[in-house]
N, C-alpha and C positions, 0 to 999 in steps of 0.2 A: 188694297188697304186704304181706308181713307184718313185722309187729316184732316183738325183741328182749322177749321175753316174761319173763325172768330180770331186765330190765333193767326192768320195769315192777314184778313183784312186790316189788322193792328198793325200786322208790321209794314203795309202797306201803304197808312197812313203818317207814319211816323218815321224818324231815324231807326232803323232795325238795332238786335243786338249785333256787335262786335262779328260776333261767331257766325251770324245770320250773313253778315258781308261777308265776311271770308271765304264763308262756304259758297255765298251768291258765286264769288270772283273766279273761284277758282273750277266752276263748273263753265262760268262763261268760257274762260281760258279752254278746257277741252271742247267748248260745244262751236269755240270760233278761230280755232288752229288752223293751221296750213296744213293739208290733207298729208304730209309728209313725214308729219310728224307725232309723236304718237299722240291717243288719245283719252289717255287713263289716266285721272288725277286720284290721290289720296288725299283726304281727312280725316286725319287722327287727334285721341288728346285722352286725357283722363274721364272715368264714367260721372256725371252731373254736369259735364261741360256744357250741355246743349247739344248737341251734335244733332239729334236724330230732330231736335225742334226745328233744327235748322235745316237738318235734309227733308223737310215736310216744308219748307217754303219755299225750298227752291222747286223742289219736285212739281208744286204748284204753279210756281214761272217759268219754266221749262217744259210744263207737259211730259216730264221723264216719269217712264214704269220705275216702280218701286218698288223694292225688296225688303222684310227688315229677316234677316236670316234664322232661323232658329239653333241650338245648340243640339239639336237632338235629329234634325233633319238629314234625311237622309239624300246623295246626287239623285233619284229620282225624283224624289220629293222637293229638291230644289228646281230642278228645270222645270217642271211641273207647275210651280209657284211663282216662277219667271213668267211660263203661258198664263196662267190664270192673269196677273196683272194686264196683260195682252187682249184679253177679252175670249182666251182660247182654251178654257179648262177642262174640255173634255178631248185633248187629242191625245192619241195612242200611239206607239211607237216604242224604238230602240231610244235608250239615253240618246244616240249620238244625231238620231232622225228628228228628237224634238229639237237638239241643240239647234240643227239648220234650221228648224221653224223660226225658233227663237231673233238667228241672225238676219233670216230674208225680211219678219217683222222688222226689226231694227234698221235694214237697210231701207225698206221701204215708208216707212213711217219717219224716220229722220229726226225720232225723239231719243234723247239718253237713255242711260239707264244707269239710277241708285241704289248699290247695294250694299244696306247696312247690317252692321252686325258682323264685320268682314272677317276678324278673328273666329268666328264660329266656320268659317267656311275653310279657314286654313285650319282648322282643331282639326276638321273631318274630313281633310286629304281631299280636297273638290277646290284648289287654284287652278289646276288644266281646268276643268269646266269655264271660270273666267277668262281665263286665255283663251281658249277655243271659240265663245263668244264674242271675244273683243276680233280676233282675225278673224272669222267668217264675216264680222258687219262692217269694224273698224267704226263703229260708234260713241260715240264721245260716252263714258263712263265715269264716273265717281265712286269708290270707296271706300266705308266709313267705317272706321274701328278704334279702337284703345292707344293711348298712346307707345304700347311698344310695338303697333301695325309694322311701320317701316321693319323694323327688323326681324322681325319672323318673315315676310315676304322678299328678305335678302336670300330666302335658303333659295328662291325661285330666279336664277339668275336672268333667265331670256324674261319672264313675268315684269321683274325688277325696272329692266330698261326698257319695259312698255309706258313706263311710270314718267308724265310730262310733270305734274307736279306735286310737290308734297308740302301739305299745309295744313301745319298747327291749332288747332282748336286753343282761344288764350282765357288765361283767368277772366271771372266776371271783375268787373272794374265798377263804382261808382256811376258812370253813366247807365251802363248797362242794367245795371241794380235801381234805377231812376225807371227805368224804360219796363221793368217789371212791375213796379209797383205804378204807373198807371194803364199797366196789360190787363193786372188781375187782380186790384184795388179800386173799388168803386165808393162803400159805405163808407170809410173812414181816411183821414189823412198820416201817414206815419211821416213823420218830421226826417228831415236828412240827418240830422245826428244820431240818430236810429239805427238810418239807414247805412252810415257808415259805419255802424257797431257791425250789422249783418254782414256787409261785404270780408271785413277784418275776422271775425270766426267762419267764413263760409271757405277760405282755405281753395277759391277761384271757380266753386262749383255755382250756378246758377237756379239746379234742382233745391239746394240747402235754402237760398236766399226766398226762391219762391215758397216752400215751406214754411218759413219763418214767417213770412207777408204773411197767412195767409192763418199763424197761430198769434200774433199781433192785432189782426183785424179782428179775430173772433172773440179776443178779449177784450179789448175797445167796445167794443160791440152790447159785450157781457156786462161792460163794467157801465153802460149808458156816455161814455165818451164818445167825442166824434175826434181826437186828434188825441197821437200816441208818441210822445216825445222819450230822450234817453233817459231821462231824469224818472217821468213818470213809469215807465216800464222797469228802472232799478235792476236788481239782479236776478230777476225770473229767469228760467233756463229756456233756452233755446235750442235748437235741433243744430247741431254739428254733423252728424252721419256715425261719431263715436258709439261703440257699445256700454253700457254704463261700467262703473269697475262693480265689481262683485263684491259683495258681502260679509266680512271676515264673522 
């Protein structure tokens, strides 16, 4: 899978978002533990949080294979898509033959491995596949799901206390809403009283906020303005992620 590469050299240059640390920190932690100890962190949190922007930068500072899982995938089709990131999409085999591929890569390579979408992988009864992956390599792992991950991956109790760390995806804040609009704001300036209107209806999601940039700009734009203040913008609607109410 490849990432957003313009979206990485950004955050490279700058104070990253919030969630972009987080998720940095907490892969550092599995990728620089004491070999004793386990070596599976989770990242969870609600969907717009950022999550998958963030496991696309780290996965880029890490050299980690990358998963994003699908809901419809099937356990072949999953180790399958494990090798393919590997550089190995045409080997043949039992599930449990490619599994050892998968972990002698892993052991030998000494890169992680992120696998998002991790609720999709506990919907379709394929957590032993991550466990059998983590004991065969014992590779520093990451995974990334919704925020009630932690507790559906309690039914898996030995899975459970593989688990070194578990870390929260947080609301977008103010800074982080600053750090977006000069990611994907270039023609027009949106003023911070703006921008604090957007964080305040964005309800902690970062997808809403970029949205919003990004319907801001384009009317600035429309309107021959180069600066979009609160005042100027008034009560125009904005994108919430709400469906509209219906129509009596």
């Amino acid at each position: 899978m490849m990432h957003d590469t313009s979206a990485v050299n950004a955050f490279s240059t700058t104070a990253p978002l919030r969630n972009v640390s987080l998720c940095a920190t907490a892969l550092d932690i599995a990728v620089k533990r004491e070999l004793h100890l386990p070596g599976m962190v989770v990242f969870h949190g609600p969907s717009g949080y950022g999550k998958s922007t963030a496991a696309a930068f780290v996965a880029n500072r890490h050299r980690a294979y990358y998963v994003e899982v699908k809901a419809n995938w099937t356990r072949r089709f999953f180790v399958k898509a494990i090798l393919k990131q590997m550089g190995m999409p045409d080997e043949r085999g039992s599930i449990p033959d490619l599994i050892e591929m998968i972990c002698e890569q892993l052991a030998l390579s000494q890169r992680p491995l992120i696998i998002d979408e991790m609720d999709n992988v506990v919907a379709r009864r394929m957590v032993d596949i991550v466990e059998d992956i983590y004991r065969g390599s014992a590779a520093p792992m990451m995974l990334i799901g919704e925020e009630r991950l932690p507790a559906k991956l309690a039914k898996w109790e030995k899975f459970h206390g593989r688990v070194l760390e578990w870390v929260g995806a947080q609301p977008v804040q103010l800074d982080d809403a600053r750090h977006l609009r000069h990611l994907y704001i270039r023609k027009v300036e949106i003023a911070d009283d703006l921008l604090e209107h957007l964080v305040k209806i964005a309800e902690g999601s970062a997808r809403r906020i970029v949205t919003n940039l990004d319907r801001i700009a384009q009317a600035a734009i429309g309107e021959g303005v180069a600066k979009m203040d609160r005042a100027r913008w008034g009560d125009r609607p904005l994108y919430t992620g709400k469906a509209p109410a219906p129509r009596i």
